[in-house]
N, C-alpha and C positions, 0 to 999 in steps of 0.2 A: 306066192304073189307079193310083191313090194308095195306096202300099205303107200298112201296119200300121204299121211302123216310123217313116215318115215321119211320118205325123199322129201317133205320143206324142210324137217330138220337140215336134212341133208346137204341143202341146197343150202341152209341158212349158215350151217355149218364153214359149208365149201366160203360160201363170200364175206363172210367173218372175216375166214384164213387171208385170203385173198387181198382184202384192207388191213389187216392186222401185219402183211409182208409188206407192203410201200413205204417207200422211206418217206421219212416227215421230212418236210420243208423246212429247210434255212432261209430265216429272211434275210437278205443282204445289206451290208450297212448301207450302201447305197444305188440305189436303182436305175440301172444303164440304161441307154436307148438304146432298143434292137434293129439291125439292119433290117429289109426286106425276105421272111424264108429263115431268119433266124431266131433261136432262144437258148436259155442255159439257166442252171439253177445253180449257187451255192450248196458245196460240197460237204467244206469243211471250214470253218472257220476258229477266231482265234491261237493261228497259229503264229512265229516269228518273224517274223520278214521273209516270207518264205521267195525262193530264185528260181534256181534252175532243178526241172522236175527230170523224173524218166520211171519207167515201168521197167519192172524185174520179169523172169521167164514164169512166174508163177502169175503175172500182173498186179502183184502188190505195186502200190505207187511210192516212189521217193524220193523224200522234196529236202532240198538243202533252206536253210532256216538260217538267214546272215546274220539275223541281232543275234542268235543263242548260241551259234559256232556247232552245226553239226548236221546231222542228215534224221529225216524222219520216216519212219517205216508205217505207212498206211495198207490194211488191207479192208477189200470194198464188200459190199453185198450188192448183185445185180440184179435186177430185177430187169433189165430192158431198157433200152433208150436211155432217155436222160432220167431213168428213175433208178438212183444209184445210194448208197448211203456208206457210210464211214464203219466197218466191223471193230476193227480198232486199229489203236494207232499209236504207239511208241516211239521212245526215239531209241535208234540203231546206231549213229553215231555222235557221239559225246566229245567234240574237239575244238578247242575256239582257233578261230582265223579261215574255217569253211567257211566261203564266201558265195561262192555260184554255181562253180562249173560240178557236172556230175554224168558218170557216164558206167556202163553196164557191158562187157564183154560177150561175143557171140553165142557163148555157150551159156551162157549166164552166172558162172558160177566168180567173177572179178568186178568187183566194184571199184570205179574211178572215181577219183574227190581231187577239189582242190581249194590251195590258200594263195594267196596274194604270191606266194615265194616257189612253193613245189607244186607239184601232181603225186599223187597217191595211190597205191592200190591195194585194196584191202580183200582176202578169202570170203566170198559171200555165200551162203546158202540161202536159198528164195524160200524155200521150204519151211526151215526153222526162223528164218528171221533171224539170222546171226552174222557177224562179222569175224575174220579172223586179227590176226596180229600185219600192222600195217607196214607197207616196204613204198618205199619213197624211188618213186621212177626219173621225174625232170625237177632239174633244182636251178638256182641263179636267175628268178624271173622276178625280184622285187626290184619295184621302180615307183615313181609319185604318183600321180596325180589316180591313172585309172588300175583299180584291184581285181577285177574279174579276172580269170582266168577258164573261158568256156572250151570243155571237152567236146567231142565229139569224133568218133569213131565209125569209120568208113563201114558200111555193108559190103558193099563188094569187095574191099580189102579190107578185113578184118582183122589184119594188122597195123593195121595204121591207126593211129591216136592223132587227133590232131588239134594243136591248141593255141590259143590266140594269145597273146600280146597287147595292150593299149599305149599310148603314147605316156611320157614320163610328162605333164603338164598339158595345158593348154596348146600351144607351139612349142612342141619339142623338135631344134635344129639337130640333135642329135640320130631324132630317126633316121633322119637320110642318108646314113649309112646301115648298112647290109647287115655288118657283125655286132649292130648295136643292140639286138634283139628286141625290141621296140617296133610298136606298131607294126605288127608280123602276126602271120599265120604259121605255122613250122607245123612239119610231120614227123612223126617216131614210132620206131618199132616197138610194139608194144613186147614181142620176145626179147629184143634186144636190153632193152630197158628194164624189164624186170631180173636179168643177170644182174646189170650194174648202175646205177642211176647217172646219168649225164648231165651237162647243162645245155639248157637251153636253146642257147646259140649252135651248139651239135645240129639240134635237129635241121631237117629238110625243109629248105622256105618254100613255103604255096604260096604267099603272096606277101607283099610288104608298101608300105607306103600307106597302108589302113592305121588310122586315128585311133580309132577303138570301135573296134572289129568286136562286141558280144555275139550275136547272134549267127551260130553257124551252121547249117543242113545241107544233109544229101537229099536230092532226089528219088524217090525211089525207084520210078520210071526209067533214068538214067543213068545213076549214078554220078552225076555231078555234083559237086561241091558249091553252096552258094551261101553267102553272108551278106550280115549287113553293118552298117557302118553308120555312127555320130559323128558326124561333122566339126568342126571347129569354132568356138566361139570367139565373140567380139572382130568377127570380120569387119576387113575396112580392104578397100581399093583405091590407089591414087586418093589417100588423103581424106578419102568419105567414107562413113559408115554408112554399110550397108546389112547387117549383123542381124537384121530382123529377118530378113527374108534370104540370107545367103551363109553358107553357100547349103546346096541339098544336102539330106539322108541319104545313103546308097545302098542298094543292092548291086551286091558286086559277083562276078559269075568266077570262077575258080578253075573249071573241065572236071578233070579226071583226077585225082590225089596221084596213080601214080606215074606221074608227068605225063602221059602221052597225048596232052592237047594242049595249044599254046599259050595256055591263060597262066599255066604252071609256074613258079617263079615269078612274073611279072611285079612288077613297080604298081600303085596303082595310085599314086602322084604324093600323098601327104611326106611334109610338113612343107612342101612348096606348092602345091597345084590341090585345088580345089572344083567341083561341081556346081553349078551353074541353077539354082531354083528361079529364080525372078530378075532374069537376065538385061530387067529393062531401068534398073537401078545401078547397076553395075557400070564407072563410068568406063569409057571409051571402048564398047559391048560391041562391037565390030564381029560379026562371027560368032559373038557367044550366044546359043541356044541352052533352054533348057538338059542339061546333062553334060553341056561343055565342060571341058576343064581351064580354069584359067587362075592364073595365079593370085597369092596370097600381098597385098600392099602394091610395093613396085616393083614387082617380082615381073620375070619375060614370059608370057604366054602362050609365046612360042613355045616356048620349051616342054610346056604339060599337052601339046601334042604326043606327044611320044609316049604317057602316062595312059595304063588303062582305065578306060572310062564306064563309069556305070551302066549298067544294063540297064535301072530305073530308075531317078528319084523322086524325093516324099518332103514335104513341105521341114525346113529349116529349123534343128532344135526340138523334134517331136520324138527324139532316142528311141529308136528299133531298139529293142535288146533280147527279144524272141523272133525265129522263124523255124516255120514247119510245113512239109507239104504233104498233102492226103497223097493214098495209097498210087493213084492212078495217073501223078502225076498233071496234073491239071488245074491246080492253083497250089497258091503257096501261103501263109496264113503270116503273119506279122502283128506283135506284140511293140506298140508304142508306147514306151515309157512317160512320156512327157517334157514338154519343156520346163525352164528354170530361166533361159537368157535371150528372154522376149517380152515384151512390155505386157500383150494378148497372150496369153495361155495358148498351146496349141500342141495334139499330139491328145494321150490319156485314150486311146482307143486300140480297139483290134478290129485288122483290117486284112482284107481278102485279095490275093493279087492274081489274075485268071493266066494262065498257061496253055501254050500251044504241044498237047502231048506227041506231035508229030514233030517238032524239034527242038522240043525240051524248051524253048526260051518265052519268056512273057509276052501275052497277045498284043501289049501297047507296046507300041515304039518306045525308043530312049528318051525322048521329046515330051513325052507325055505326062500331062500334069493331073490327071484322069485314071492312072491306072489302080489306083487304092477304093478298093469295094469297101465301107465301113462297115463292119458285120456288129462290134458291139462297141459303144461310143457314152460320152457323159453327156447329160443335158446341158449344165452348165460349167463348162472351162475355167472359171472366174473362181469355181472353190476346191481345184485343184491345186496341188495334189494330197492335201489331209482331208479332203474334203468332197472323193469321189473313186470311181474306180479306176488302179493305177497299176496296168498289167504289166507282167516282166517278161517269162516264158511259156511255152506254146509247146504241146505235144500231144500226137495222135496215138489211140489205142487201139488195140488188133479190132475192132468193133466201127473204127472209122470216128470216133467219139472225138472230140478238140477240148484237153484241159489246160487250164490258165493259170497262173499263179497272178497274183496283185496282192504286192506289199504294201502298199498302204493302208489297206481294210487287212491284210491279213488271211486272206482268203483264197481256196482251189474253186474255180468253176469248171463245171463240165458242160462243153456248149454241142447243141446237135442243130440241125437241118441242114442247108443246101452248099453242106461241105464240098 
């Protein structure tokens, strides 16, 4: 018979263990406002400027690091939920000019990087945590103003690589041509390209006429391609500024990568036609609603009729530069960099955007100035952005779990509830 005594050791023993396995708290440098149904804790902190994340097949996490030029190799200890902790953490890739973009091949065994100039692919093992010898796939993409260069690699074609573009300045007249490889989305074979590396301009345009296109995701539900897009600073219209509130952020809808929906190739108006936030500043606004396209100074109006137009927009200067959407296809999650060229701060959040899984597209109309669920946000704007949390990128883990990178603090969250 099992004394008394025996089993509270026993018992005291077990919930020792028990508390002795929970990861300990990171305080965060600074303390978000939670939406409704939502929370997340600090993961890891003191890291570099850390960007663009993603999970390997083993689900080690790794996060490209833009101040130290390289990629870092995180692996977690689980415990459930949001009780997660850091086992360790290395760096795996040692390169300056890694700037954001990062992506992981189907089978897992190809790791994707990139610098302001190429795309990369280096022999990866999840296992060991090891990198091989690197071979240089897309080349010929340096230009001014904007550096990212964000990966992302189709599920359903899991050859396709597909990589963005930002405009060479503020108003770049150059984008508006096709071969200029600017403000573009292009697609490439990823067999193709590791025979022999190409430029750029080779690859297959998904879309063009985007500013600075960071953020880019499939659905998973569907397979659709969907990004988002920075708008353009120091807007003016016939002669007025209107730069505080114009023109929107975009979510822009893409189809299928490989062509067979019409969104494919399409224009979708930049460096002449612009989106529509506060349409009632905007002078001679005849027709122009929220998501209009209308042009840039005394540019014809007319003419960004024929430009595709966003599926959403999000208040002016609040830089998307993450989106991700949970498994079931039903919302899509958005990383608000923040503004810089607005008097008010605005932006510095992560925001939830609800979805119709019956046909794939957002439950708000294009109109809608209401469709951004705030899931995690700053108290105060005003001491942004050294001064608060300043999220970049966004991704879901086989668990349904939402991690964050924000380079300002420095810091990975892992957010759970009413994903």
């Amino acid at each position: 018979m099992i004394s008394m005594q025996f089993l509270a050791v026993a018992l005291t023993t077990f919930v020792s263990s028990t508390v002795a396995q929970s990861c300990e708290a990171i305080p965060p440098s600074f303390e978000p406002t939670w939406g409704s149904g939502f929370s997340g804790r600090v993961l890891l902190n003191g890291l570099s400027k850390p960007r663009g994340i993603i999970f390997d097949s083993a689900n080690n996490l790794l996060i490209v690091e833009q101040s130290s030029g390289g990629v870092r190799h995180v692996t977690l200890t689980d415990n459930g939920g949001d009780d997660l902790c850091v086992a360790s953490s290395k760096k795996l890739i040692d390169a300056q000019g890694l700037n954001h973009g990062i992506e992981i091949s189907a089978d897992g065994t190809t790791l994707f990087v990139s610098s302001k100039q190429n795309v990369y692919a280096y022999p990866y093992n999840s296992t060991a945590g090891t990198v091989g010898e690197r071979k240089t796939l897309v080349t010929g993409m340096s230009n001014g103003t904007h550096s990212t260069r964000t990966l992302r690699i189709s599920k359903t074609n899991p050859d396709a690589l597909i990589v963005s573009v930002g405009s060479d300045g503020n108003l770049d007249a150059g984008a508006s041509e096709e071969g200029s490889g600017r403000s573009q989305l292009r697609v490439f074979s990823i067999a193709e390209t590791s025979q022999a590396s190409i430029d750029y301009t080779q690859g297959e345009i998904l879309g063009w006429g985007l500013r600075n296109t960071v953020g880019v995701t499939e659905n998973p539900a569907t397979g659709d391609i969907w990004s988002v897009e920075n708008g353009v600073d120091n807007m003016e219209k016939d002669g007025v500024d209107i730069h505080a509130d114009n023109p929107c952020e975009e979510l822009n809808f893409h189809g299928q990568v490989d062509g067979s929906t019409p969104q494919f190739g399409t224009n979708y108006g930049y460096p002449e036609c612009f989106a529509a936030w506060d349409p009632s500043i905007i002078p001679n606004n005849t027709g122009i609603e929220v998501g209009t396209q209308f042009a840039f100074g005394t540019g014809n109006d007319t003419e960004c009729l024929e430009r595709t137009p966003p599926k959403l927009c999000f208040p002016a200067h609040t830089a998307p530069l993450g989106v991700a959407f949970n498994d079931e296809g039903t919302a899509a999650y958005i990383a608000f960099h923040g503004s810089w060229n607005r008097e008010d701060p605005d932006g510095y959040r992560l925001s939830k955007i609800e979805f119709d899984p019956a046909t794939g597209q957002p439950i708000e109309p294009s109109t809608s100035t209401t469709a951004a669920i705030n899931v995690l946000s700053n108290p105060d704007n005003t001491a942004c952005p050294q001064g608060c949390v300043r999220p970049v990128d966004v991704l879901f883990d086989t668990q349904g779990r939402l991690f964050m990178t924000s380079d300002a603090t420095n810091e990975l969250w892992v957010i759970s509830g009413s994903l």
